[in-house]
C-alpha positions in Angstrom: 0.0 0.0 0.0 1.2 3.6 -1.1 0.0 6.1 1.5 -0.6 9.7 0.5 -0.1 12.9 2.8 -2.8 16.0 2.6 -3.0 17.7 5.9 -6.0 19.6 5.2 -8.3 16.5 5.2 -11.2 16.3 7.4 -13.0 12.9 8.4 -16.3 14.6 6.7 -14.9 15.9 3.5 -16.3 14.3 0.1 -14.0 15.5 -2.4 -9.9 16.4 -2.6 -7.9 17.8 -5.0 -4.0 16.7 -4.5 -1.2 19.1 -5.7 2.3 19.3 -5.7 4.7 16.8 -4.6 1.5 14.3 -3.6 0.3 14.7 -7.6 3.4 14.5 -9.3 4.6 11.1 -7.0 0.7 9.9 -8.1 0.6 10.8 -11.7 4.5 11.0 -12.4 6.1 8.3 -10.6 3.3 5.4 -9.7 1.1 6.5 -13.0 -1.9 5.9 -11.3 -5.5 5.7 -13.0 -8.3 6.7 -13.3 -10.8 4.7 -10.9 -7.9 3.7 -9.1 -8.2 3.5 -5.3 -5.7 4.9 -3.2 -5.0 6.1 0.6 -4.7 9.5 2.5 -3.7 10.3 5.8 -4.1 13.9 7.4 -1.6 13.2 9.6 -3.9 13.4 12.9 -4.8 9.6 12.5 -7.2 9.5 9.9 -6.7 6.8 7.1 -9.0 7.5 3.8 -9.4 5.5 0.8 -10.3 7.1 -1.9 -11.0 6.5 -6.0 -9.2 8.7 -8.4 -11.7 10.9 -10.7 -9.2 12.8 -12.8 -5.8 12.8 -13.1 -4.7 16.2 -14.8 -1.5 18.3 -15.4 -1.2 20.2 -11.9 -3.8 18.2 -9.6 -5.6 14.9 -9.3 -9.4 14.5 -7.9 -9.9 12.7 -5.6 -13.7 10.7 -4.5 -13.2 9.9 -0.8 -15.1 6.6 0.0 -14.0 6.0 3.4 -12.6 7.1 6.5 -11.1 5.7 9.4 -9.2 7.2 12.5 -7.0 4.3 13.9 -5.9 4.4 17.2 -2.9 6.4 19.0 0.6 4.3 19.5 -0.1 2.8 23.1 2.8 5.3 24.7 3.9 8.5 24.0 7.4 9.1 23.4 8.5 13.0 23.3 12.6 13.2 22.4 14.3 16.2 23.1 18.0 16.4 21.4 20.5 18.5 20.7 21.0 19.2 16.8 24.4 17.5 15.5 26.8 19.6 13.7 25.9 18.0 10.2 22.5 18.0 8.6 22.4 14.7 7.5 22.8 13.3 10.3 20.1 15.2 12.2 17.9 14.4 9.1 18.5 10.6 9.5 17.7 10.4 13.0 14.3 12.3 12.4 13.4 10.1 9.5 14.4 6.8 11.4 12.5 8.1 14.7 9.6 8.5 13.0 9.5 5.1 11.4 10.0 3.5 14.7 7.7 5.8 16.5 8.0 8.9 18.4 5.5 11.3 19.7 7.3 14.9 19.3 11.2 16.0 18.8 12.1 19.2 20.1 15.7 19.9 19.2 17.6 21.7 22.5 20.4 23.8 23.1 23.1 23.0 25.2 26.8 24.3 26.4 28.0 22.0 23.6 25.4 22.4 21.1 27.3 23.3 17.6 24.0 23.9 15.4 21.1 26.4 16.4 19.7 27.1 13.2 17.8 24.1 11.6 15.4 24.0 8.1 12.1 23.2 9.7 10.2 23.2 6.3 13.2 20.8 5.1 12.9 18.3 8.3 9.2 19.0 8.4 9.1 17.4 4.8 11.5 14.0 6.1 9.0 13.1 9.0 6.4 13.6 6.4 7.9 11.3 4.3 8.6 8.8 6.7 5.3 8.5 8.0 4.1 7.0 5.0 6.9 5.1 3.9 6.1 3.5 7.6 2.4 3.6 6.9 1.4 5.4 10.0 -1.2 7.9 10.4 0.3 9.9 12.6 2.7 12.8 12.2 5.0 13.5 15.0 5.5 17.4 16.1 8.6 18.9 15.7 9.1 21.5 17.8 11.2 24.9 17.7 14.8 24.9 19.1 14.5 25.7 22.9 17.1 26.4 25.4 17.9 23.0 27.8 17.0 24.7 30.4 13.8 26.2 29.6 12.7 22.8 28.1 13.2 21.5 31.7 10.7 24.0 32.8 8.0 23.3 30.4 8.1 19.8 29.3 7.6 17.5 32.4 5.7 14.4 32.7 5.6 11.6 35.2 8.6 9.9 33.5 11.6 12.0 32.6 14.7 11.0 31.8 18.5 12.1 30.7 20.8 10.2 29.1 24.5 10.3 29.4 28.6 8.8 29.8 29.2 10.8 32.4 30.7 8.4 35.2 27.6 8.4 37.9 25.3 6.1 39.1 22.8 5.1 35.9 20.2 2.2 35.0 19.7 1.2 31.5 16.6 2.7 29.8 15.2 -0.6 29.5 15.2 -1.5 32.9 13.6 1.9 34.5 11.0 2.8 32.0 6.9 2.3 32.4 4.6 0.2 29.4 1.8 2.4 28.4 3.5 5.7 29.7 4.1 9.4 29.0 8.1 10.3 28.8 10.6 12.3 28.1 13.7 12.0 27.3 16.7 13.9 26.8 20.0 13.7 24.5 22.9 15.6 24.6 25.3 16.8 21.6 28.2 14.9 21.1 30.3 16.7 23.3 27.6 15.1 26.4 25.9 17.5 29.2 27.9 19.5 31.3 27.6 18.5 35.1 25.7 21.2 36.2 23.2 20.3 33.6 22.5 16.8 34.5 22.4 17.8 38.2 20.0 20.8 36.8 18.0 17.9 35.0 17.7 16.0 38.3 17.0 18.8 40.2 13.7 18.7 37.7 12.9 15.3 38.3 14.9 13.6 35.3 16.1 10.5 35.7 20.0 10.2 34.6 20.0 6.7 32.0 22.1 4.6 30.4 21.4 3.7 26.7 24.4 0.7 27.0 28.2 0.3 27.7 29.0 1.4 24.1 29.8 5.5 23.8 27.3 6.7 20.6 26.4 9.5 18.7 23.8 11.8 19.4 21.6 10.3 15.8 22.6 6.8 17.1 21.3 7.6 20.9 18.2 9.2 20.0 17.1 5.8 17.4 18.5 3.4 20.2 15.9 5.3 23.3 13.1 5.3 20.5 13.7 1.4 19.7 13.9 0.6 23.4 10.3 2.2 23.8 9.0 0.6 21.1 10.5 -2.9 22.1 8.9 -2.1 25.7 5.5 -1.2 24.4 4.7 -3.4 21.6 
């Protein structure tokens, strides 16, 4: 199944016209048909199958037939990490958290954060992607860069946690964390927290964590938390 992406789609509508990048992959790239049925998401958990009525230059019209709002993933999983100092590798993590599941990203900044200016249309357009190349109908937030600190303040639920190398008392992620929760979790650049901000994190309830014995990247420790949760929950 080939999943299409149009975020102004309501449970109730009759009708849609697709444009763009969602017409051209239709038209250009699967050469789809007329009377062909295909499916939607809005990205808020609806899945729609509609019938193609006209496949034109610029647009395609669309004959919704059905809609369907499947349910939430059983946890929710929001990731707050520090942007690496290469795109790519920021753009990879977001794609591969998405496809394993993840509720929200909100990228932070640290004392050793190297990147504070990120393409949000750009990554907006990844998690988009991945989405439906995972077949889920759910699109995950990503939020504006925030200072650590302030995303300390704001963003507390009954599970919280920090990961880290530095040499302290830690449990692995996997052994701490609750099925069927709410959490957060933080990952530093690759430079790792300073120790006044993991004692500033536990001073706000976060939990300092082990993701295993091996040292990773900040892409590679942000997919290993999301897998763990995932493994955990389903």
């Amino acid at each position: 199944m080939k999943l299409f992406y149009n975020i102004d789609l309501n449970h109730n509508d009759k009708e849609l016209t697709l444009f763009d990048s969602e017409h051209s992959h239709l038209a250009k790239v699967l050469r789809k048909k007329v009377d062909e049925v295909i499916y939607i998401t809005n990205g808020r958990g609806y899945l729609f199958e509609a019938m193609i009525l006209q496949v034109n230059l610029k647009d395609t019209k669309l004959k919704i037939l059905s809609s369907l709002k499947r349910p939430e993933m059983n946890y929710c999983l929001n990731i707050a990490i520090s942007p690496t100092k290469k795109n790519d590798r920021f753009e990879w993590f977001i794609e591969k958290a998405v496809e394993i599941g993840v509720s929200s990203i909100t990228p932070i900044i640290t004392s050793y954060t190297e990147r504070k200016i990120l393409n949000y249309s750009r990554l907006n357009k990844i998690a988009v992607s991945a989405m439906k190349q995972s077949l889920q109908t759910y699109l995950p937030v990503i939020n504006p860069i925030t200072d650590f600190k302030e995303y300390l303040k704001t963003n507390q639920n009954s599970n919280n946690y920090i990961a880290h190398c530095n040499q302290s008392e830690r449990s692995h992620l996997s052994k701490i964390i609750s099925k069927n929760s709410d959490s957060n979790i933080i990952i530093g650049p690759e430079g790792g927290f300073k120790d006044d901000e993991i004692k500033l994190a536990v001073n706000f309830n976060y939990i300092p964590v082990s993701l295993g014995l091996n040292r990773l990247r900040t892409e590679t420790a942000g997919i290993v938390s999301c897998q763990i949760f995932s493994d955990f929950n389903n």
